[in-house]
C-alpha positions in Angstrom: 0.0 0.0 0.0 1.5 3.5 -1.1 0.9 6.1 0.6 0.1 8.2 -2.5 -0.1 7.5 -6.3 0.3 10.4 -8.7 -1.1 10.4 -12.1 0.7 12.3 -14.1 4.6 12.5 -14.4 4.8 16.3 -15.9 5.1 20.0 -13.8 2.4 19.5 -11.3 3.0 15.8 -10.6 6.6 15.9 -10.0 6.4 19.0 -8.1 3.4 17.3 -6.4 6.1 14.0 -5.7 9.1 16.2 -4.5 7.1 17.3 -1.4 5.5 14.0 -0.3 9.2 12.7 -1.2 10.7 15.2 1.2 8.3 13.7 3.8 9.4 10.4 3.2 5.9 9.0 2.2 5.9 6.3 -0.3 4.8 7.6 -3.4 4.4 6.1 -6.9 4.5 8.7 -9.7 2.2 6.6 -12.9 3.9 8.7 -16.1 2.6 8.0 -19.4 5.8 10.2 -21.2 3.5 12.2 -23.4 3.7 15.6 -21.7 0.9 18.4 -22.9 3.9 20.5 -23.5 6.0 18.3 -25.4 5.6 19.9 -29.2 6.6 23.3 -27.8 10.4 24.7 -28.6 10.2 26.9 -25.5 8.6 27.3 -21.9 8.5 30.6 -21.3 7.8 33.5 -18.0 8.9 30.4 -16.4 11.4 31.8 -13.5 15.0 30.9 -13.8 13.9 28.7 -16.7 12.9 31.4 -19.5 13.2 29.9 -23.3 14.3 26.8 -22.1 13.3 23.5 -23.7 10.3 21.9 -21.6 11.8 18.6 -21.9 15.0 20.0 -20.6 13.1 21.7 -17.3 11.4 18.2 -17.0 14.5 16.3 -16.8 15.8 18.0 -14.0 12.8 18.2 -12.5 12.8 14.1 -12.5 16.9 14.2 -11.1 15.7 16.1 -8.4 12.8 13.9 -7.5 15.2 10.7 -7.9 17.0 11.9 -5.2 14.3 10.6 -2.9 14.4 6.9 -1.8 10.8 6.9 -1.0 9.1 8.1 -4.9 9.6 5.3 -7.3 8.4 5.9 -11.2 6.0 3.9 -13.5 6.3 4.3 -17.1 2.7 3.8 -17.7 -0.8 5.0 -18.9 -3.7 4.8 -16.0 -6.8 3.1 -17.3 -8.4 3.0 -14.0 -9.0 4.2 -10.7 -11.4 2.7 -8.1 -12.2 3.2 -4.4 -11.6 0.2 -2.0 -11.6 -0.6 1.4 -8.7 1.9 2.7 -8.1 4.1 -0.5 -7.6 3.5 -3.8 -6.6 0.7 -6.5 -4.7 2.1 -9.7 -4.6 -0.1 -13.0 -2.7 0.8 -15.7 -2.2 -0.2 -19.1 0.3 -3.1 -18.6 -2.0 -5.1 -16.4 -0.6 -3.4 -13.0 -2.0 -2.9 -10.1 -1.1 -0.5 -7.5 -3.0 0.4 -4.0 -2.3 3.8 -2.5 -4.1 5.3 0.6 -4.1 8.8 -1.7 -4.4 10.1 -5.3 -3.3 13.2 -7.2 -4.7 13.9 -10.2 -1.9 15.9 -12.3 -2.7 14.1 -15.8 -3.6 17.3 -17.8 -6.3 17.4 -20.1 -6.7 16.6 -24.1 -6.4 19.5 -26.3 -8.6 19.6 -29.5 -7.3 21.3 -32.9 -9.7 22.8 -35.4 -9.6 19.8 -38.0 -7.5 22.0 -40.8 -5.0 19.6 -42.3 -1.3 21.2 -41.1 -2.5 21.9 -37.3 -1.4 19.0 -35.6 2.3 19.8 -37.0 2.3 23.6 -36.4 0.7 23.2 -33.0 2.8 24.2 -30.1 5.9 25.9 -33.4 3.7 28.9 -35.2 -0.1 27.6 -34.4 0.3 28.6 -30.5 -2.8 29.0 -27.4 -1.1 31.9 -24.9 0.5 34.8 -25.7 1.8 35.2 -22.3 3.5 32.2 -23.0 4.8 32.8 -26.6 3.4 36.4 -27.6 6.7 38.1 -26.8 8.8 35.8 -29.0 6.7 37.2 -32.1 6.0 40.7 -31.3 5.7 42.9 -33.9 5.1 41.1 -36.7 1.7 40.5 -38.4 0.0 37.5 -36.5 -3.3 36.1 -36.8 -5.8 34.5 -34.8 -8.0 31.8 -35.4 -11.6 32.2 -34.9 -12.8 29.3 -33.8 -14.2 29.9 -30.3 -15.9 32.4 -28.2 -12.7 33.0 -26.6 -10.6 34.3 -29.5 -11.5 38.0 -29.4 -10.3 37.8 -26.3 -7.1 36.6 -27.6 -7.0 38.6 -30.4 -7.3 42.3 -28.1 -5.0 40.5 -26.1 -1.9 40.3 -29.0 -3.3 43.7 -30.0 -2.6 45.8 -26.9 1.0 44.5 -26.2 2.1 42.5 -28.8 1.8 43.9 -32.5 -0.3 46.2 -34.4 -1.0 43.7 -37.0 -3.5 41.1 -36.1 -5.8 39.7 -38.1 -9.1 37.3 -36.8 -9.5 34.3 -39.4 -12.9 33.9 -39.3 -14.3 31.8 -42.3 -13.6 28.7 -39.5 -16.3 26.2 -37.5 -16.6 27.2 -34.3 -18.8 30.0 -31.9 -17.1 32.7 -32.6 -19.2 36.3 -32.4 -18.1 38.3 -35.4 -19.6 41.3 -34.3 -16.6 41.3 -31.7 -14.3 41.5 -34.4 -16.3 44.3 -36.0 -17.1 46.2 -33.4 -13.2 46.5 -32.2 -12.3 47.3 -35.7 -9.9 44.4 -36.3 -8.6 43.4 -39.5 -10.4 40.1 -40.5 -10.2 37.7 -43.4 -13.6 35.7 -43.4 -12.4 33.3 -46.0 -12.4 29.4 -45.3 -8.9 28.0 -44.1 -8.2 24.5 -45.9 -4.4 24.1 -44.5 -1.5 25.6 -42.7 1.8 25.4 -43.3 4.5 25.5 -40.4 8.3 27.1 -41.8 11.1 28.6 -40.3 10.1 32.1 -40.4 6.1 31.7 -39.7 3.3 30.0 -40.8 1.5 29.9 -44.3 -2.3 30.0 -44.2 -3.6 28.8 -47.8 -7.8 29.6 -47.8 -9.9 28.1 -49.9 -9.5 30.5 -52.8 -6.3 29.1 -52.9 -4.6 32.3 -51.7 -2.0 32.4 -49.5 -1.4 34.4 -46.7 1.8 34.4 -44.2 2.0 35.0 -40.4 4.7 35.2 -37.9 2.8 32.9 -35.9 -1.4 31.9 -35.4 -3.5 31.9 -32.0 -5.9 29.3 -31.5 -8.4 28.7 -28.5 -7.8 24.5 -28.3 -10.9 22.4 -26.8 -10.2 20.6 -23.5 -11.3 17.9 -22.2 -10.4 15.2 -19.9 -13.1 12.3 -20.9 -11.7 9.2 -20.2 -9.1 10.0 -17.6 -9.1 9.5 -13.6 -10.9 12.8 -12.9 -13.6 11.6 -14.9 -13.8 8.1 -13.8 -13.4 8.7 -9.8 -16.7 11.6 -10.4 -14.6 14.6 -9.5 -16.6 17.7 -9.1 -15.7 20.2 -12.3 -16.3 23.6 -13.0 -17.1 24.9 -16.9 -14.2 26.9 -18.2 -13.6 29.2 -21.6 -12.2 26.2 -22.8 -14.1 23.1 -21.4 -14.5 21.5 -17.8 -11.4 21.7 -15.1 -11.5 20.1 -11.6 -12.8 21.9 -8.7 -10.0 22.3 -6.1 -10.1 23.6 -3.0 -7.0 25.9 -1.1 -5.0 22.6 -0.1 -5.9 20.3 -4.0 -8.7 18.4 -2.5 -11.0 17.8 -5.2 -14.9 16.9 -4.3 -13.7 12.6 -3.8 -12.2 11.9 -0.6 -8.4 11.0 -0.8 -8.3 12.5 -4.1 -6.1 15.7 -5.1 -5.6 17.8 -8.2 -3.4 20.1 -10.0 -2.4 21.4 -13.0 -4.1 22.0 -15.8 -6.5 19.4 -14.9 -7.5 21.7 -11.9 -7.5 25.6 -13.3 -9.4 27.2 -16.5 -5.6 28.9 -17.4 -2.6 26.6 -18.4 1.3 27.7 -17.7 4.1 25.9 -16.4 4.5 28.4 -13.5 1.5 27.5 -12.4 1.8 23.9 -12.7 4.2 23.9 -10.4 2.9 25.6 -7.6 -0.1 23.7 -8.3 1.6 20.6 -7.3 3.6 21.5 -4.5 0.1 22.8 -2.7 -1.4 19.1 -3.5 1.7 17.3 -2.0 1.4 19.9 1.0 -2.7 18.8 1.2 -2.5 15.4 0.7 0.8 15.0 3.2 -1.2 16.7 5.9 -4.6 14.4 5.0 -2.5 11.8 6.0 -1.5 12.8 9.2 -4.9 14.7 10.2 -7.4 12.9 8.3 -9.8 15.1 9.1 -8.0 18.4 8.3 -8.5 18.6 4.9 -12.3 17.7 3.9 -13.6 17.2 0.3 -15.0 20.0 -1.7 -18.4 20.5 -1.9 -19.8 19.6 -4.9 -20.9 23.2 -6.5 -20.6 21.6 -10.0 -24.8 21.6 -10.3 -25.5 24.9 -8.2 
């Protein structure tokens, strides 16, 4: 029996593993080695880290956690997660089986691409989701947004206030976008259908359906989430609707609405950023540390998911 199993082997979860390692708990860290992050060149406004190589953050992140006796790893996938008698039983892909008196959920969610052949490959290089995260890197240079949510205007005054000058909304794309937002702030829009991108060196190449081109220093997208399928949704965690899709609630320590269960990450807030992650985790190993010594400390969340 372990005393806590965490799904999820990226920011939050190893963060999440170095505090519970530090207080000697046994801890099994499930990590299915297909980070959210892992297409982007550069995590950035991450302190002391700033344009370096996620991967490269990660694996001294997982050095630092090794140096812990108590945390052993488990290149895995979690298929499912089950209360029992004294916690919780984790299965995974490979047929194991692993009982922990605690979970943390840091698995992330699934992102969802508009379905325009080129997006998967430019996604996370020149088709980006946060310009606090990448808008610096591409300032001043004509950018574009893709309009395929309710939340791109946001995005698209966002670039325009700090960022560059030359934005333009891409509107002639599926989604529930207003276009009187884009009208109504006077931005520069293009209302032709997009049929492909094209990720280069120096930017990206929209071709519409006219067949005209169009280049771009780099596009914003508003990506789906979701996180059907995983832990959070098999164990019944309470969620919240955000700009993007569903998140689990947390409370101020990680507990989530389940007993025993803890979140972070981008599993567990509407906004995703490394810097976040991380402190993210280090408050659920704090929470669920303490819930095993004071079991009574730390209650569930109320359920407010159907108020």
């Amino acid at each position: 029996m372990q005393d806590t199993v965490i799904v999820g082997g990226s920011f939050a979860g190893l963060s999440a593993a170095l505090q519970l390692g530090r207080a000697r708990r046994k801890v099994t860290v499930v990590n299915s080695g297909s980070p959210r992050n892992a297409p982007s060149q550069a995590a950035h406004g991450v302190p002391g880290w700033d344009g370096t190589k996620p991967a490269n953050i990660l694996e001294k992140f997982r050095n630092d956690v090794d140096a812990y006796p108590s945390i052993g790893f488990v290149e895995d996938k979690v298929t499912r997660v089950q209360a029992i008698d004294g916690g919780f039983e984790v299965a995974m892909a490979s047929t194991k089986v692993v009982k922990s008196k605690r979970i943390i959920l840091a698995h992330g969610v699934h992102d969802t691409l508009p379905d325009i052949p080129g997006a998967r490959e430019a996604w996370g290089r020149t088709l980006l989701h946060c310009p606090y995260c990448h808008g610096y890197e591409v300032r001043d240079r004509p950018l574009a947004v893709l309009a395929n949510h309710a939340m791109s205007g946001h995005q698209a005054e966002l670039l325009r206030s700090d960022w560059s000058d030359e934005v333009t909304v891409l509107t002639g794309t599926a989604g529930d976008f207003d276009i009187n937002s884009v009208e109504e702030n006077r931005f520069s829009h293009d209302p032709r259908s997009v049929v492909r991108l094209a990720s280069g060196n120096s930017g990206v190449t929209v071709t519409f359906q006219d067949g005209q081109t169009a280049e771009f220093a780099a596009i914003f997208v508003a990506p789906r989430v979701s996180f059907g399928g995983t832990p959070a949704a098999d164990l019944g965690c309470a969620t919240a609707d955000g700009p993007l899709g569903p998140y689990v609630q947390v409370g101020l320590m990680g507990q989530t609405s389940v007993a025993g269960v803890f979140a972070a990450g981008d599993c567990a807030r509407p906004g995703h950023n490394v810097t976040s992650a991380i402190g993210d985790g280090a408050t659920a190993g704090i929470g669920c540390h303490q819930s095993l010594i004071f079991p009574t400390f730390v209650q569930p969340l109320e359920d407010s998911s159907h108020d």
